[in-house]
N, C-alpha and C positions, 0 to 999 in steps of 0.2 A: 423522301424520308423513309429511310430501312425500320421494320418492326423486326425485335431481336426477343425471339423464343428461346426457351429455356426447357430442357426437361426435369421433369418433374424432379428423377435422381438426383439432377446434379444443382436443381436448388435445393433440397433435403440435406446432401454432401457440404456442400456449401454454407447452410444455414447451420449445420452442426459443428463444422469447423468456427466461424462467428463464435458460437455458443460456447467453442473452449477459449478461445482467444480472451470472450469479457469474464467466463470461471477464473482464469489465471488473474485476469490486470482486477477485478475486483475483490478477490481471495477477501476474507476477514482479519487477514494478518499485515494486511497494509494498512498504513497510515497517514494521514496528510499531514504537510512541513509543522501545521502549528502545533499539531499534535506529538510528534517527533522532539520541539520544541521544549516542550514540556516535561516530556521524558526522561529527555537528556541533558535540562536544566541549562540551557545554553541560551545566545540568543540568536536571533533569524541572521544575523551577521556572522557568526561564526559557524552555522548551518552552512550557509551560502559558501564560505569558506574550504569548507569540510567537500561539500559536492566541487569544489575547482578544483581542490586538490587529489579530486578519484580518493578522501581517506572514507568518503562513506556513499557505498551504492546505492542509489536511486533510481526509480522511473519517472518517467512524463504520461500521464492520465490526464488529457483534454488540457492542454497545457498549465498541467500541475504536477509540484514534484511530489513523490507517494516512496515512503518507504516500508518495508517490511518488518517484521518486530524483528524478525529473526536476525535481521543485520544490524539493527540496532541492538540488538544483546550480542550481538559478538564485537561490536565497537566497545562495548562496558567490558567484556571478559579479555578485551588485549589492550585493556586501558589508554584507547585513545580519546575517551570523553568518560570523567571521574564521575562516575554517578554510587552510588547503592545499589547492590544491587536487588537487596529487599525491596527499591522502593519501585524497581524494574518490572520486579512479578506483581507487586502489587497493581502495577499502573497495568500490565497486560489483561492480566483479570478480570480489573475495572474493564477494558475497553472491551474485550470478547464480551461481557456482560451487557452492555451500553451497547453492544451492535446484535446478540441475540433479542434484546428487547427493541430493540428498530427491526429485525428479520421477523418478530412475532406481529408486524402491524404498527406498533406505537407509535409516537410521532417522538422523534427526534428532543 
């Protein structure tokens, strides 16, 4: 059995690069499908729909799909899902709000 050393820099390097990787995939400005759901007043069926046809980008977060507000309000602005879109900024609001008060400690 080989013991596999590491220097010091290059876990530091390493752990920092990690460190941007979960910044990016956990940003505040993503959302998970049910939440999306909601947003965009659709149902999980026509999400699912939306993500085979590439009309709305997503990722895979621990095999879950996560989308960002930002794509989601440019699916509203090239009207491929009829939403309000008052009710767009209101739902964003809400949610930065609801996830600064989870970032301040409180319980979900």
């Amino acid at each position: 059995m080989e013991i596999i050393t590491m220097d010091n820099e290059v876990v530091k390097t390493m752990m920092e690069k990690i460190d941007r990787i979960a910044d990016y995939v956990f940003k505040k400005d993503n959302v998970p499908k049910e939440e999306a759901e909601i947003l965009l007043k659709i149902s999980t069926r026509t999400l699912q729909r939306m993500r085979k046809d590439k009309t709305i980008p997503y990722m895979m977060v621990r095999s879950k799909c996560r989308y960002r507000l930002t794509d989601l309000e440019e699916c509203v602005r090239r009207k491929i899902v009829h939403c309000n879109p008052k009710t767009l900024e209101e739902f964003k609001h809400n949610y930065l709000m609801t996830r600064k008060e989870a970032d301040d400690g409180r319980d979900w």
